[in-house]
C-alpha positions as CSV (number, residue, x, y, z in Angstrom):
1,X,-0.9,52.5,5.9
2,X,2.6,54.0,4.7
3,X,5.0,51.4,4.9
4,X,7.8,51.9,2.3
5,X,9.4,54.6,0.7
6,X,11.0,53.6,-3.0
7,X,12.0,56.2,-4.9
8,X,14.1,56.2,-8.5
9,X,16.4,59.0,-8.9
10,X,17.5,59.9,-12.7
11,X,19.1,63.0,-12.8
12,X,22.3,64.6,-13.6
13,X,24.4,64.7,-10.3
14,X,22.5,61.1,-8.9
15,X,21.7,58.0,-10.8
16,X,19.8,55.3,-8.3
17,X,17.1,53.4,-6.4
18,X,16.4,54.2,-2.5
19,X,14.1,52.2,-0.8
20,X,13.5,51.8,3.2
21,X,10.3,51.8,5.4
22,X,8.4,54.6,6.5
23,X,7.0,53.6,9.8
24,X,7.7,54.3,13.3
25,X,11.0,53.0,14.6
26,X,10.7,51.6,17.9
27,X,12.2,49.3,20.0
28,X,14.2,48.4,17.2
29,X,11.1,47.7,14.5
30,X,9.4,49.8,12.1
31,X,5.7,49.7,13.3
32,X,2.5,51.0,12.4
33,X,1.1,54.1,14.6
34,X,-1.6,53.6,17.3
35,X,-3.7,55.9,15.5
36,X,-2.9,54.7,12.1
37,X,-1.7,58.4,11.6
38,X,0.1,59.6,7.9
39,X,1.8,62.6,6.7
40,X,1.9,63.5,3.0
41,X,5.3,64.9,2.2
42,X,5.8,67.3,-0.7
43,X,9.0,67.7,-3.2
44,X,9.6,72.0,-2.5
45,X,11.1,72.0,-5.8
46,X,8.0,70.7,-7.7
47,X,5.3,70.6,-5.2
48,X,4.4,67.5,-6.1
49,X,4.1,64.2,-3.7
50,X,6.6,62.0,-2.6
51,X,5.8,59.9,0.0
52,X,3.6,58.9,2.5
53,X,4.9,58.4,5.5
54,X,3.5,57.2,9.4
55,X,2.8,59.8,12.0
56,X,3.4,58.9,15.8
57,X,0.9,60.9,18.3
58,X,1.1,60.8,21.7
59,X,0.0,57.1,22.6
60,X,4.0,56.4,20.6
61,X,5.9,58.7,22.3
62,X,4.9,57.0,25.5
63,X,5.3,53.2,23.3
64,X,8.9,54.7,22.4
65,X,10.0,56.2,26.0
66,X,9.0,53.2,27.5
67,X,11.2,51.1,25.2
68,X,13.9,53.6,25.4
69,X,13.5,53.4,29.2
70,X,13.9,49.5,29.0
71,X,16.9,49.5,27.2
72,X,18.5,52.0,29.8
73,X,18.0,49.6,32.5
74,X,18.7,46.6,30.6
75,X,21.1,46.7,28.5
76,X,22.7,50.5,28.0
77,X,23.5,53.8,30.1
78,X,25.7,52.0,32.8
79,X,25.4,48.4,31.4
80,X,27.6,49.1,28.7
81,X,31.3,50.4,28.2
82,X,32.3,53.5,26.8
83,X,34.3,51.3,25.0
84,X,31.1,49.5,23.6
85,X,29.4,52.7,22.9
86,X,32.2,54.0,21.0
87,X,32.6,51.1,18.3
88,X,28.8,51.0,17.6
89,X,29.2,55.1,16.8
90,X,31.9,54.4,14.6
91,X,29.9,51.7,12.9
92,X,26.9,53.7,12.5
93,X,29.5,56.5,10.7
94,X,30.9,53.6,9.1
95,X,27.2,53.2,7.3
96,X,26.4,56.8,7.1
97,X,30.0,57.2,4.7
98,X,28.9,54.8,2.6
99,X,25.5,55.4,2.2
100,X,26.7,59.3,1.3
101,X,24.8,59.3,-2.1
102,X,21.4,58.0,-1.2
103,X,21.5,60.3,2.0
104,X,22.2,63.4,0.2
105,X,19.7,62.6,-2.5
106,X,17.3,62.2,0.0
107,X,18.0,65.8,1.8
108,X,17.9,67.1,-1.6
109,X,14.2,65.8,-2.6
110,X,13.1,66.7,0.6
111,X,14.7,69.6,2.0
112,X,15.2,71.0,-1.0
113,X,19.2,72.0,-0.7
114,X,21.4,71.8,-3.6
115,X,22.4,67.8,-3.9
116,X,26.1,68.7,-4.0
117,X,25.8,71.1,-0.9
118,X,24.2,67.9,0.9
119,X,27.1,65.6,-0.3
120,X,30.0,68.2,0.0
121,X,28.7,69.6,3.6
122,X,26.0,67.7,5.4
123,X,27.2,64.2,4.9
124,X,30.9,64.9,5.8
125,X,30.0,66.8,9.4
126,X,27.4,63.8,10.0
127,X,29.7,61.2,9.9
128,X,32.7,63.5,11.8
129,X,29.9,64.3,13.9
130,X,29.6,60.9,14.9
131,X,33.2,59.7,14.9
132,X,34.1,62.8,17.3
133,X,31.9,61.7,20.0
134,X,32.6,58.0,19.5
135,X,35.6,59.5,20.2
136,X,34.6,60.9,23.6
137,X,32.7,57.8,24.7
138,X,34.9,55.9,26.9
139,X,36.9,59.9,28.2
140,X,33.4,60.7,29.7
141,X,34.9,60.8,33.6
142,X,34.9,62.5,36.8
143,X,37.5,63.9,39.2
144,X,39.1,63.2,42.0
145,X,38.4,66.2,44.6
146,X,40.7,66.4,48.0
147,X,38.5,67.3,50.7
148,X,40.2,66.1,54.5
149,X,42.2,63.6,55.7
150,X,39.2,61.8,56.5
151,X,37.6,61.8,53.4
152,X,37.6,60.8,50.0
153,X,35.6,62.3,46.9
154,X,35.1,61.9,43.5
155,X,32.6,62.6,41.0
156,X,30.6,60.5,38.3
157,X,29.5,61.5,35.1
158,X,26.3,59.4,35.1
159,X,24.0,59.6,31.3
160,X,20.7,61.7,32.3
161,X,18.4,59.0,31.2
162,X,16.1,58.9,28.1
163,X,16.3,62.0,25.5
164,X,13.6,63.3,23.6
165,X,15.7,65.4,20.3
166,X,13.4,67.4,18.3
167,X,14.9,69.1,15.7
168,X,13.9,71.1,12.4
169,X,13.2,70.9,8.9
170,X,16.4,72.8,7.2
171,X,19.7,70.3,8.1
172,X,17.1,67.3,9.2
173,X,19.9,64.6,9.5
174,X,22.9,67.0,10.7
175,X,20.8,68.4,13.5
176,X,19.3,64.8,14.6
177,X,23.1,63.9,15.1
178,X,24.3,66.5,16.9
179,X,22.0,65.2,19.2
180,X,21.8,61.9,19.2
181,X,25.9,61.5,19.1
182,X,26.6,63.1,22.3
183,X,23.8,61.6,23.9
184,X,24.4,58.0,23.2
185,X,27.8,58.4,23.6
186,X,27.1,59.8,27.0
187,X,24.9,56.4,27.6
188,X,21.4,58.1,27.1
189,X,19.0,56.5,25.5
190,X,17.2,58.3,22.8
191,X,13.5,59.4,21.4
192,X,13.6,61.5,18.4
193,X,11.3,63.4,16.4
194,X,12.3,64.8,13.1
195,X,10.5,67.8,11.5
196,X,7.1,66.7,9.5
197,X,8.0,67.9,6.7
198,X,11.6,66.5,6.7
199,X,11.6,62.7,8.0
200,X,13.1,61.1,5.1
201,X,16.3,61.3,6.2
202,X,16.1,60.1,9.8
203,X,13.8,56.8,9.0
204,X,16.7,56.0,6.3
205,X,19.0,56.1,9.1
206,X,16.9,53.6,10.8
207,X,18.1,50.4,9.0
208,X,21.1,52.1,9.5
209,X,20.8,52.0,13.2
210,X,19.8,48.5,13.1
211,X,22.8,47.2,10.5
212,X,25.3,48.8,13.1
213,X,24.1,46.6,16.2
214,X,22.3,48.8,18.7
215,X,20.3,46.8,20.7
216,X,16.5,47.6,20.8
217,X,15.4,50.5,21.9
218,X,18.4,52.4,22.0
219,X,17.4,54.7,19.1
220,X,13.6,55.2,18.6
221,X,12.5,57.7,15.9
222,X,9.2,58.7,15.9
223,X,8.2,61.4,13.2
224,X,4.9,63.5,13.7
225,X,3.7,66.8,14.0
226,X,4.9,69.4,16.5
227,X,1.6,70.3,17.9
228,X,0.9,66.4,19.0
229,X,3.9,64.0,19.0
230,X,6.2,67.1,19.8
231,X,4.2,68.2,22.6
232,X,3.9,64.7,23.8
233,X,8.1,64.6,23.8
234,X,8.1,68.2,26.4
235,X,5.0,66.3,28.2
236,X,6.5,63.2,28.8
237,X,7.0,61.9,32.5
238,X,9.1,59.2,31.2
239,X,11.6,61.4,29.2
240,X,13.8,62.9,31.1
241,X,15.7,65.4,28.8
242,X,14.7,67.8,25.6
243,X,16.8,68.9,22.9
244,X,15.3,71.0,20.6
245,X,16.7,73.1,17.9
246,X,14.5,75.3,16.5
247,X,12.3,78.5,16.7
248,X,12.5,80.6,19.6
249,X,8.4,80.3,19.7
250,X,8.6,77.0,20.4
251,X,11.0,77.1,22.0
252,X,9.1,78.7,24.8
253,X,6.7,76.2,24.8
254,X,9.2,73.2,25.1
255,X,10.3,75.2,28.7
256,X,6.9,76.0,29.7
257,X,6.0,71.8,29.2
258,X,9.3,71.1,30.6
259,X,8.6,72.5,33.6
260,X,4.9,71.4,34.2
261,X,5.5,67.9,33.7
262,X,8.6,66.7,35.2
263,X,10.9,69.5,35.4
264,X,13.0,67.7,32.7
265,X,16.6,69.6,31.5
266,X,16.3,71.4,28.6
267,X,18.2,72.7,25.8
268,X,17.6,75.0,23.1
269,X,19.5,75.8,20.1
270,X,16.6,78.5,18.8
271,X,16.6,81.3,16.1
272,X,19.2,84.2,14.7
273,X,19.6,87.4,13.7
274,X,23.8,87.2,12.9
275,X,25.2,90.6,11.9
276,X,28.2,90.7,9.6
277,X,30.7,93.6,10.4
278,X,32.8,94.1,7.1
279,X,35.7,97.3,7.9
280,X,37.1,99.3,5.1
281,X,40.7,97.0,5.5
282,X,39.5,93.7,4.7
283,X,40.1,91.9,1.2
284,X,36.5,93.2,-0.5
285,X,36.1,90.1,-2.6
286,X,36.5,87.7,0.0
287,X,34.1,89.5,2.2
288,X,31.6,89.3,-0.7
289,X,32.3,85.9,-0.9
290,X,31.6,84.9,2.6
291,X,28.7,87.0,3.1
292,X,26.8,85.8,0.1
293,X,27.6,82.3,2.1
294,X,26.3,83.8,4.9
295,X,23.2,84.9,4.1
296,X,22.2,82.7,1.0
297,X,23.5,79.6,1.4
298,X,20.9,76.4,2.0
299,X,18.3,79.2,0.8
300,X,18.8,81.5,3.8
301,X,17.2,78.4,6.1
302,X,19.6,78.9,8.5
303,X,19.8,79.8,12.1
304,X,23.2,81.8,12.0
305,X,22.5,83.3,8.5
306,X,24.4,86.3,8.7
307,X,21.5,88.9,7.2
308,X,22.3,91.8,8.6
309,X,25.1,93.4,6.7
310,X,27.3,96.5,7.9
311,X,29.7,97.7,6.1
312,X,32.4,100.7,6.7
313,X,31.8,103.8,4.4
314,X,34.6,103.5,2.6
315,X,34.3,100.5,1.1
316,X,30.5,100.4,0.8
317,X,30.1,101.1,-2.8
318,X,32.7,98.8,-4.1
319,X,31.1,95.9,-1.5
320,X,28.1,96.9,-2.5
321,X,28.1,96.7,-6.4
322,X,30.6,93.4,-6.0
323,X,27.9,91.7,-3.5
324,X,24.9,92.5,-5.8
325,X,26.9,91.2,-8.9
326,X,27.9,88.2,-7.0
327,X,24.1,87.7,-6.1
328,X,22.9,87.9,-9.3
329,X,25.1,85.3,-10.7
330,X,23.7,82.6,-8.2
331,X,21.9,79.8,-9.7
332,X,18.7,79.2,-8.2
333,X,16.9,76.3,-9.4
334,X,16.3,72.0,-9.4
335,X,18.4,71.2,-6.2
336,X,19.8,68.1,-9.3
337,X,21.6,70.6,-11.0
338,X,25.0,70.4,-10.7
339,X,25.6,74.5,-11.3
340,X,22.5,75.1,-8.4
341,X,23.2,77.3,-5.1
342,X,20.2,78.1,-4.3
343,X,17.1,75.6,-4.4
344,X,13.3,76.4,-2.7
345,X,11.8,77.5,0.5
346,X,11.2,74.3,2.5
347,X,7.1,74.5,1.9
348,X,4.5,77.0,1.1
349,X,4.0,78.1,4.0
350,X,7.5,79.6,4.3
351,X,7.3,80.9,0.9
352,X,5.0,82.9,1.9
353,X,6.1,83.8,4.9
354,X,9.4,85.0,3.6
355,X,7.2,87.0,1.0
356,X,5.3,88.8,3.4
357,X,8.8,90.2,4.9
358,X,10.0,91.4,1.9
359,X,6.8,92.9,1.3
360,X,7.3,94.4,5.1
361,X,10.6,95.6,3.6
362,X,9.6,97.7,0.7
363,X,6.8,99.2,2.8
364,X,8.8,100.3,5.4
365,X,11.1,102.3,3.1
366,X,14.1,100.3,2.7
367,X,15.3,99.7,-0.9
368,X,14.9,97.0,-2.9
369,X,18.3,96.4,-4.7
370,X,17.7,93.1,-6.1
371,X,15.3,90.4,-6.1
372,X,12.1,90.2,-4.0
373,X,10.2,88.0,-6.2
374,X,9.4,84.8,-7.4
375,X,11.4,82.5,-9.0
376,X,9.7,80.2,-11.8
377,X,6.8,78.9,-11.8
378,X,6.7,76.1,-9.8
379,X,7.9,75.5,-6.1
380,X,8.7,77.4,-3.4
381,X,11.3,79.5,-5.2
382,X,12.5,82.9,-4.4
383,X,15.2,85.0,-5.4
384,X,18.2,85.8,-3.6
385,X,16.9,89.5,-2.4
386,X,18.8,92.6,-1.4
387,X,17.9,95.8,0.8
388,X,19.5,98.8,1.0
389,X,18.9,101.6,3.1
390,X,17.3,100.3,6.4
391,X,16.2,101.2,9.3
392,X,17.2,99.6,12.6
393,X,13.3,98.9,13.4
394,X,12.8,97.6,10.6
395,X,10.7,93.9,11.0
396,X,13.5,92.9,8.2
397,X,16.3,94.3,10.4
398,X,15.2,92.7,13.8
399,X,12.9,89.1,13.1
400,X,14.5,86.1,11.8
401,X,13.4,85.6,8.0
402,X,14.9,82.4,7.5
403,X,15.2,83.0,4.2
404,X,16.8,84.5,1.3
405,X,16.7,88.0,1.9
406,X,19.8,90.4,3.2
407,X,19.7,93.7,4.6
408,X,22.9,96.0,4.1
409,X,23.8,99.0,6.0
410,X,26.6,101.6,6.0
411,X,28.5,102.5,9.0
412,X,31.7,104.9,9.5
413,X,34.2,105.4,12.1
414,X,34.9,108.6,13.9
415,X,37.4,109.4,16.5
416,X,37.8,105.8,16.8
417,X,33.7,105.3,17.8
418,X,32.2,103.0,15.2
419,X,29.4,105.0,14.1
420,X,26.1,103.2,11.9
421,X,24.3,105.9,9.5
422,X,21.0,106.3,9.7
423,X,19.1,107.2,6.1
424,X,16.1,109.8,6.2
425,X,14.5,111.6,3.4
426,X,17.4,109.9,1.3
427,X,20.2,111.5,3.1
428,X,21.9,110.5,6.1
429,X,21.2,111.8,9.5
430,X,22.0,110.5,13.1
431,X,24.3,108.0,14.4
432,X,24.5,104.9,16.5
433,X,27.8,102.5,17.4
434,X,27.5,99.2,15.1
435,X,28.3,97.1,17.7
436,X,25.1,98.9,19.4
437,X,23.4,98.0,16.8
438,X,24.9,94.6,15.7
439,X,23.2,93.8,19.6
440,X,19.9,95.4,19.2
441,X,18.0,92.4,19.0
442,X,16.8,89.9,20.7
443,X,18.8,87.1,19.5
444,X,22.6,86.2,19.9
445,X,23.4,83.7,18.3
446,X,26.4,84.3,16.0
447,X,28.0,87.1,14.2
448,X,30.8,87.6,11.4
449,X,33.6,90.4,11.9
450,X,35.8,90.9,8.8
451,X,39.2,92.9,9.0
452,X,42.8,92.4,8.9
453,X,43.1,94.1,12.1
454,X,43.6,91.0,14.8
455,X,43.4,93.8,18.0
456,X,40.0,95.2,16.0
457,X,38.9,91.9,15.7
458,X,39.1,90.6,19.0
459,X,37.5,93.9,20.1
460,X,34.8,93.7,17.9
461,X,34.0,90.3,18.6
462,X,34.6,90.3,22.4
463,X,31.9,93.3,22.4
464,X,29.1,91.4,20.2
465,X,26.6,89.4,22.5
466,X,26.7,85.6,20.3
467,X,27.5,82.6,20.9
468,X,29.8,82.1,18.0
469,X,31.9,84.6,16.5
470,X,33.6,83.9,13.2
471,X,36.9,86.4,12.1
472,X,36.8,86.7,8.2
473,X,34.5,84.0,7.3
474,X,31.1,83.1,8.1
475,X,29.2,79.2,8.6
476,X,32.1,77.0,8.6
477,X,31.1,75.1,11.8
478,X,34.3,73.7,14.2
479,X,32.9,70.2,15.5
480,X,35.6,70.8,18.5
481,X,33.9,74.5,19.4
482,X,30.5,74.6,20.9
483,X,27.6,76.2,19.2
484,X,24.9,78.4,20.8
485,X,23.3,81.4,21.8
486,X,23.2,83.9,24.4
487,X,19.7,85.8,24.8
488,X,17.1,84.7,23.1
489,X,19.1,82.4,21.0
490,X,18.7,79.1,23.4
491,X,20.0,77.5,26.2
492,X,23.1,75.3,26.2
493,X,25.5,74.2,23.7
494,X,26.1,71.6,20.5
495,X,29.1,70.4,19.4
496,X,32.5,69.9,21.1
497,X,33.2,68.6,24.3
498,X,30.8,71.2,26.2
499,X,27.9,69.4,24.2
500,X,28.7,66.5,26.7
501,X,27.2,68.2,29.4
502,X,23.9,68.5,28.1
503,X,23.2,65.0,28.5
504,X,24.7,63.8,32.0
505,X,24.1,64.2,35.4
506,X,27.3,64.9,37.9
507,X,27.4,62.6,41.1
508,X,29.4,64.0,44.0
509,X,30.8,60.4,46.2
510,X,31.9,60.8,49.7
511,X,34.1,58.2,51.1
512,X,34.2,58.3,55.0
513,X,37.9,56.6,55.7
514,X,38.2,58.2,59.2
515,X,35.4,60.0,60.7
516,X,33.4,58.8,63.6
517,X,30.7,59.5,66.1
């Protein structure tokens, strides 16, 4: 059976040992599975082994729900002060800060992202993550609400109960937190399971868990694979919440075994599609700048990755030429490097998944500006890819790639209607409004607008159907503003204080002082 993870890091950015178990964590111990289940975790930038870690099925969701349900009753939710809550979140962050190194070396082995992206950028919004909702834990409150003379009411903000979080492979420890923050700061109680392919992280934050003082069965983390322990989280009778980010396949199914077992809330932070609208008065080489951000950074795995491009006529050849220099200067390679942007695809099978879109791409008739193949010989490297020339039905114009792979399209303005050309027979011919266009999908979960316009900004972006819209820069999350999607981009909100509604329940308290019968 897995039971320990050691691992020896000599390389240029990270010198240093890391060691931790690799079993379930439940009720505040690392223990074997039921079913004496493992998973075999792969380094994407080698394809070699790493570790060996346990796999919870069914039987330990139910072991870990019941623990977490225990320690709701016992001695969290309403037991415990916001007060309490609050220093054992600071704690926790407390840990996380100094632990920065060994975390981000982790993310790197096993995601795959550049170490110094992981330091620089996961690790800070992780521990702010869990600060700003310590933060919030003893504000969580009601109202008073006038109603007659002969009455008084109020309402309770009460924690929902126990929370199943399953989140993804590509920001494994970010995306656990901004669940697991708001929820225990909220009282909840939680059960999490991270990504197969990406637990590293979250069992390291285990002994974390357990150094900071949170009583047993508080936190359980149960890592597995979607199609059993996942499905046993949506299935659960005992859990009475799911937070999921993800894709919007699954999604589906999370809803669908939501509502057949015990009608538990949901909510889904689910896939993308972000158009980036770049006008002819914007600064050129911060645009480039930003957009190569948006679309290449942490390989393109990215839910907001901004891969549709539009950009106004008269600036389009100067972007365009600046952007594909820009591209081809990125440093793909070993995620140790300290020059690397750009390390592998997260496994093989997304590899070849991104592969067979860019593929898609070329037979379709867009142009391939740059890129499109392989990167080395070994691991799940691609290089940072350009199109030119698409079509709106394109598959690489209107599915989620999740990826590095860009699309780039020209648009113009007349009479004051934004007007997206069109190419056919290498000419342009018909028109469609951007913004149109920008919301011809399916998805709506954030978009980029870039111009020095305020009035055309706010238009723009008041007339794009996201959840996010960023003015002049792209992926720079606010932990104060929510993020989410409209459409098919999920259901319900991370970060800030609207994340807080996600996982309580509202009690309405009528006080008779005067009525009788």
């Amino acid at each position: 059976m897995a039971s320990t993870c050691t691992y020896q890091f000599d390389t240029a950015v990270y010198k240093g040992a890391v060691a931790f178990p690799t079993q379930l964590f439940i009720n505040g111990e690392f223990v074997d599975p039921v079913n004496k289940g493992t998973i075999d975790l792969i380094n994407p930038a080698t394809c070699k082994a790493i570790a060996r870690v346990s796999a919870g099925d069914r039987e330990d969701i139910e072991a870990a729900a019941l623990a977490a349900r225990t320690a709701l009753k016992e001695h969290w939710g309403l037991k415990v002060s916001g007060e309490a809550r609050s220093k054992l979140l600071h704690k926790l962050a407390d840990l996380v800060d100094a632990n920065t190194d060994q975390i981000a070396a982790l993310e790197a082995l096993n995601v795959g992202k550049a170490f110094h992206a992981a330091k620089a950028m996961d690790l800070p919004i992780i521990v702010s993550l869990l600060r700003y909702y310590a933060g919030w834990a003893d504000k969580i409150q009601g109202k008073s609400i006038q109603t007659t003379p002969d009455k008084i009411g109020f309402t309770r903000h009460e924690p929902i109960g126990v929370v199943g979080a399953i989140v993804p492979w590509n920001f494994p420890l970010s995306t656990l937190i901004m669940k697991l923050a708001p929820a225990l700061a909220c009282g909840n109680t939680i059960v999490a399971k991270p990504s197969e392919f990406t637990p590293l992280s979250a069992l390291y934050l285990c002994t974390l868990i357990r150094e900071a003082g949170f009583p047993p069965g508080v936190v359980n983390i149960v890592p597995g694979y979607g199609d059993t322990a996942g499905q046993a989280v949506s299935e659960s009778m005992i859990i009475d919440k799911v937070a999921f980010t993800g894709s919007t396949l699954t999604g589906r199914k999370i809803m669908e075994a939501a509502a057949r077992s015990n009608l538990k809330k949901i909510s889904l932070e689910l896939g993308g599609k972000s158009p980036s609208i770049i006008f002819d008065d914007t600064d050129v080489d911060q645009a480039v700048k930003w957009a190569i951000n948006g679309i290449f950074m942490n390989q393109g795995e990215l839910c907001v990755a901004g891969s549709r491009i539009y950009v106004q006529e008269g600036i389009y050849d100067d972007f365009l030429q600046k952007f594909t220099e820009s591209t081809q200067c990125l440093s793909v390679g070993d995620p140790f490097s300290p020059d690397t942007f750009q390390g592998p695809q997260i496994s093989e099978r997304q590899f070849k998944r991104v592969m067979d879109y860019i593929t898609s791409g070329q037979a379709e008739g867009a142009t391939l500006r740059l890129g499109g193949k392989r990167h080395g010989t070994e691991g799940y490297f691609i290089q940072p890819t350009i199109f030119t020339d698409c079509t709106p039905n394109m598959k690489i114009v209107q599915e989620e790639i999740f990826g590095p792979v860009a699309a780039i399209m020209k648009f113009s303005a007349e009479e004051g209607s934004l007007i997206f050309h069109v190419p056919v027979s290498n000419s342009f011919h018909g028109v469609k409004e951007v913004i149109e266009q920008a919301n011809n999908t399916t998805y709506g979960l954030a978009c980029s607008v870039y111009t020095k316009d305020i009035d055309r900004a706010m238009r723009v972006a008041s007339n794009i159907e996201a959840g996010t819209a960023w003015v002049n820069f792209t992926n720079w999350p606010d932990l104060g503003l929510p993020l989410g999607g409209f459409k098919q981009s999920g259901i319900g909100k991370d970060l800030g204080e609207d994340a807080l509604e996600n996982y309580t329940n509202v009690k309405a308290v009528h006080i008779n002082i005067g009525i009788k019968i």
